[in-house]
MIZAVEX-916099 format. One record per residue (C-alpha): chain; x, y, z. Coordinates in pm, 1 decimal, decimal comma. Example, Ala and Ser with C-alpha at 12.3 -4.5 7.8 and 13.67 -1.06 7.14 Angstrom:
2
[A [1230,0 -450,0 780,0]] [A [1367,0 -106,0 714,0]] 
//
This chain:
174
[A [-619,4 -203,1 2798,3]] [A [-255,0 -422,2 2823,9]] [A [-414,0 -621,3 2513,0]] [A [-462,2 -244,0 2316,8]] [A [-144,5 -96,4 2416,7]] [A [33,7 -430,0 2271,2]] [A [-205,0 -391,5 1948,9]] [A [-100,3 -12,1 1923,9]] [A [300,8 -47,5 1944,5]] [A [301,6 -327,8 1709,9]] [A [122,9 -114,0 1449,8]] [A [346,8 126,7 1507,6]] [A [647,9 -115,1 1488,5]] [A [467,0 -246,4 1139,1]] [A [416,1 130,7 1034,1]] [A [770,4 220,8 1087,9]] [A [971,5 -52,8 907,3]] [A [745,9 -343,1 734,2]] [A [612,8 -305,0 370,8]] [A [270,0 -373,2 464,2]] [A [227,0 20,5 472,6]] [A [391,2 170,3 165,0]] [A [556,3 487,7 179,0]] [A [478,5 722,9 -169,8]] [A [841,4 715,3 -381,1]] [A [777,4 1100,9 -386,9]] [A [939,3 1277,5 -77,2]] [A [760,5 1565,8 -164,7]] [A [446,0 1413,5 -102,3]] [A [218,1 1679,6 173,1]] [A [-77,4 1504,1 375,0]] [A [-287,3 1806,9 530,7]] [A [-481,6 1682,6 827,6]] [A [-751,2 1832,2 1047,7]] [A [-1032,1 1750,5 1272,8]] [A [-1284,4 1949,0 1491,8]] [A [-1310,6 1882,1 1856,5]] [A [-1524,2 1537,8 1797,0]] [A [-1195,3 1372,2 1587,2]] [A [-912,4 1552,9 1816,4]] [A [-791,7 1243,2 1963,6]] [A [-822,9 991,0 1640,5]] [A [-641,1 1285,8 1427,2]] [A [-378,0 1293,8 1721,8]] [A [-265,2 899,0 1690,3]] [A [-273,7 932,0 1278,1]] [A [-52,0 1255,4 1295,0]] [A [194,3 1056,4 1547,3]] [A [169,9 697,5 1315,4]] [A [208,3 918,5 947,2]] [A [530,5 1139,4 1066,7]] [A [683,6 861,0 1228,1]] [A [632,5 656,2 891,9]] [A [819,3 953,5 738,1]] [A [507,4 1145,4 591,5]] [A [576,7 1459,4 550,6]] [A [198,1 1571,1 781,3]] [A [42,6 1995,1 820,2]] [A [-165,9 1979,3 1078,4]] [A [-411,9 2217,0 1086,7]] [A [-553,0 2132,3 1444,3]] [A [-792,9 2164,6 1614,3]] [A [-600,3 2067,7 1880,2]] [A [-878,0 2049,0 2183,8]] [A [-1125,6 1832,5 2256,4]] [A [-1259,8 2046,9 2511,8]] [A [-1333,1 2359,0 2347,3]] [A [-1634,5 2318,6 2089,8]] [A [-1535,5 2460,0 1735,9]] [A [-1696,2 2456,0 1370,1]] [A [-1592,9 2163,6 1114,4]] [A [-1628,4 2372,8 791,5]] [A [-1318,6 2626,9 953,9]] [A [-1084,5 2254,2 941,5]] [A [-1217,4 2192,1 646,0]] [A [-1169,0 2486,2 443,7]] [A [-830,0 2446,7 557,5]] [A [-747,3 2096,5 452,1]] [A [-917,7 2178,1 128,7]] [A [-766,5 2506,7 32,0]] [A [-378,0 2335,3 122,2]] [A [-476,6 2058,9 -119,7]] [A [-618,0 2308,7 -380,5]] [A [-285,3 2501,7 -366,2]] [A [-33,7 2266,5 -262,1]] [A [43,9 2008,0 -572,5]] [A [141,4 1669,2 -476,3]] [A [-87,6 1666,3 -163,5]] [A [-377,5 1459,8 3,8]] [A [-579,1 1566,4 284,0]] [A [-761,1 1337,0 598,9]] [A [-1053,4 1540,9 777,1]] [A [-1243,3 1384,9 1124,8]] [A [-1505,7 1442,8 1265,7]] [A [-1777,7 1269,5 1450,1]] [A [-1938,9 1143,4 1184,2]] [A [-1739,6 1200,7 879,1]] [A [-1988,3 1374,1 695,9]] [A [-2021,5 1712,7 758,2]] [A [-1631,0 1719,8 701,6]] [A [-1720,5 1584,9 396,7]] [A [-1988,4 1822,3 268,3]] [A [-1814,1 2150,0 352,6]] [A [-1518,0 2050,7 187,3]] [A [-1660,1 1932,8 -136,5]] [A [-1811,2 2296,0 -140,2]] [A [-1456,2 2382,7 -332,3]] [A [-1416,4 2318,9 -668,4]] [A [-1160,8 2021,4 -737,7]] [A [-1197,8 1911,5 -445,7]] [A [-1339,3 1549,8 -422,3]] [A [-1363,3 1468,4 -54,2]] [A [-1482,6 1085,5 5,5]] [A [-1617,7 971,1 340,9]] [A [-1431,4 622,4 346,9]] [A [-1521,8 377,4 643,6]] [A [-1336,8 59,8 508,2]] [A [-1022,5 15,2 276,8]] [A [-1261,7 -112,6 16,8]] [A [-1437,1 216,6 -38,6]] [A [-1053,4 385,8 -1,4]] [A [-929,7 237,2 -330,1]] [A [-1272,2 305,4 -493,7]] [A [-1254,9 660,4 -421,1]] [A [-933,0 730,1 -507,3]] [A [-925,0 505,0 -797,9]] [A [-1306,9 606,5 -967,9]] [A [-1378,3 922,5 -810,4]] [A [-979,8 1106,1 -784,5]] [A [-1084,8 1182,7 -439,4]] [A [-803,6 1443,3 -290,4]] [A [-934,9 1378,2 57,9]] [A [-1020,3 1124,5 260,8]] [A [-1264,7 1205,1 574,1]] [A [-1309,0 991,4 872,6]] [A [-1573,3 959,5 1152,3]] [A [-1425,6 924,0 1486,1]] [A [-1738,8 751,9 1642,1]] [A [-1723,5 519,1 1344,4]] [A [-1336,9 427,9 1321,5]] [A [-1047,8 316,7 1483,5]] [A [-670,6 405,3 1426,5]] [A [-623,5 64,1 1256,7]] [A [-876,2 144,4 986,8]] [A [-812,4 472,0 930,9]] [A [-426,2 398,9 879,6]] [A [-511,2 97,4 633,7]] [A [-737,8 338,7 437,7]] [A [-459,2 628,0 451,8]] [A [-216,3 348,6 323,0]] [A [-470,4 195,7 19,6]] [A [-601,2 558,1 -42,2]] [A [-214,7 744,8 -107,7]] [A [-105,8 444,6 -303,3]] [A [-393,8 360,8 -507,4]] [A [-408,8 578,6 -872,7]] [A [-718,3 742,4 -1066,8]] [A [-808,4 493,1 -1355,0]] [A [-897,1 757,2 -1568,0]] [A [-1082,1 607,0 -1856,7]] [A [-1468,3 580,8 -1821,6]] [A [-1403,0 728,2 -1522,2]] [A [-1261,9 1086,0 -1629,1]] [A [-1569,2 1176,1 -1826,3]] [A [-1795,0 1136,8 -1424,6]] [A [-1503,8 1375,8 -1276,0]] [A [-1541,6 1646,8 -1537,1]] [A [-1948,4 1627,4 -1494,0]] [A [-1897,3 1702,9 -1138,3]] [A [-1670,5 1956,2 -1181,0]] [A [-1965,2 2143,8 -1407,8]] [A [-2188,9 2409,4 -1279,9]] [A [-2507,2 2240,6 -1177,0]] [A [-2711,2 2598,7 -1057,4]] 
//
């Protein structure tokens, strides 16, 4: 526990003044944020680690872990801020990641990428313009999640090969 608490203010020390976790040039720059019940805690410590980075975060709860609610509520949320808020990202948890995941990539535009290492972060921003990145709580830690938050804000669409994919998803596949 000592050894975790040490681990968890240096981050934050590292978070708060070392380059290592680049803050977007754009001030204007929203990060929408939710989690059902299962992700409560993790969404908690990435709230606390983004705003005292100097994100600018809209949290859109849930904000207890002891009262059961529906993921596709938080992420209708997250998704409809992005949709309508330009110059925004959005971070959904849940358990598992994935039903996050699903319900928000119900909304056109949305590209919502279930990223579990920093690797598949820069892929999905960079190949896929994901606008959101979701999170399992049972599968991450606050170390992760921040390094994927930090390669997934700052990484760019290539465009390119790429551009032609996004518009085929964006198509009407009934």
């Amino acid at each position: 526990m000592l050894m975790r608490n040490i681990c968890t203010s240096l981050l934050a020390v590292l978070l708060a003044g070392c380059s290592s976790f680049k803050i977007p040039r754009d001030p204007n720059l929203q990060i929408a944020i939710a989690a059902d019940h299962g992700g409560v805690k993790l969404k908690e410590k990435i709230v606390k680690s983004l705003e005292d980075s100097g994100f600018k975060v809209v949290d859109y709860g849930t904000f207890n872990d002891k009262i059961s609610v529906d993921y596709p509520d938080y992420a209708q949320k997250v998704a409809r801020h992005v949709l309508h808020t330009k110059n925004s990202f959005g971070i959904l948890i849940c358990r598992s990641g994935i039903g996050m995941s699903i319900a928000s990539n119900r909304f056109k535009n949305i590209r919502a990428a279930l990223c579990l290492s920093p690797k598949m972060a820069k892929s999905a921003r960079e190949h896929n313009d994901a606008n959101i990145i979701c999170f399992g709580a049972d599968y991450s830690n606050l170390n992760s999640c921040l390094n994927c938050i930090n390669i997934f804000i700052n990484s760019k669409f290539q465009e390119g090969r790429h551009l032609k994919r996004i518009n085929k998803i964006e198509q009407n596949f009934e």
